[in-house]
C-alpha positions, -999 to +999 in steps of 0.1 A: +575+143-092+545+133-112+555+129-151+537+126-184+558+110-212+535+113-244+546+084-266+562+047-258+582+043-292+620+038-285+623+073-270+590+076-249+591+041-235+631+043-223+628+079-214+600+070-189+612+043-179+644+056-166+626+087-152+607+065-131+639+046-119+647+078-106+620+077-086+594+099-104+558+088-104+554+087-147+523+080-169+528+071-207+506+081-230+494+062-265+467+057-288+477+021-304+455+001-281+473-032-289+507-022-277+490-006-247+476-034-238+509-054-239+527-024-217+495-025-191+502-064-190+538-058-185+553-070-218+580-049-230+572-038-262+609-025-276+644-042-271+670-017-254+697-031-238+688-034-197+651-019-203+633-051-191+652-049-154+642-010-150+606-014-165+592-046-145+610-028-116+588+004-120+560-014-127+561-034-095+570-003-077+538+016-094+564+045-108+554+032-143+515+029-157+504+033-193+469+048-205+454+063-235+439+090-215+458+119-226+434+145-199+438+126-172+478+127-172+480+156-185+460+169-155+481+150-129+515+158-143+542+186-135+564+182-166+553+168-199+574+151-223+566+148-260+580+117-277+564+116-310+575+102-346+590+130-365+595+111-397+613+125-426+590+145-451+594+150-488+612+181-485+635+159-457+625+182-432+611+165-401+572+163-401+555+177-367+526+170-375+523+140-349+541+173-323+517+197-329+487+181-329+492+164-293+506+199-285+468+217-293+451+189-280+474+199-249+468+233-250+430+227-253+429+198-218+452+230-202+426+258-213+399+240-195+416+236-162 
């Protein structure tokens, strides 16, 4: 199965990796070019316990690649995964903000299609 995983924070990065171990083709998304470049070089960018093993695994198996392109995932993808910051807002609610504007620019790459 072909996966997007939007995000390659703590939760993006592991989630996509392991989905990949599973044997799903994935594509992770993100805009910070620097730490893109160090995941399309192969450097881990987190510490997770066992992570490194799975990821240059994946990568070496081409279950795992990394862009910025959020279209051209998008467009090859069955299931989409959201893993965005949701920090903490005044109110100590969580902040979407980071959610629901990947979600419209989503909904906009889909409308198109």
């Amino acid at each position: 199965m072909n996966l997007a995983v939007v995000g390659t924070g703590y939760v993006g990065l592991v989630s996509g990796t392991c989905f990949a171990e599973m044997g799903n083709n994935v594509i992770c998304v993100d805009n910070h070019q620097e730490k893109l470049k160090k995941l399309k070089n192969a450097e881990v960018t987190i510490y997770e316990p066992g992570l490194e093993t799975l990821f240059y695994r994946n990568i070496a198996k081409k279950r795992l690649a990394f862009t910025d392109d959020l279209k051209v995932a998008i467009l090859n993808s069955e299931i989409i995964f959201l893993c965005l910051p949701t920090p903490q807002d005044d109110d100590g609610s969580a902040d979407l903000k980071y959610v629901l504007g990947v979600a419209e620019e989503i909904g906009k790459i889909l409308k198109r299609k």
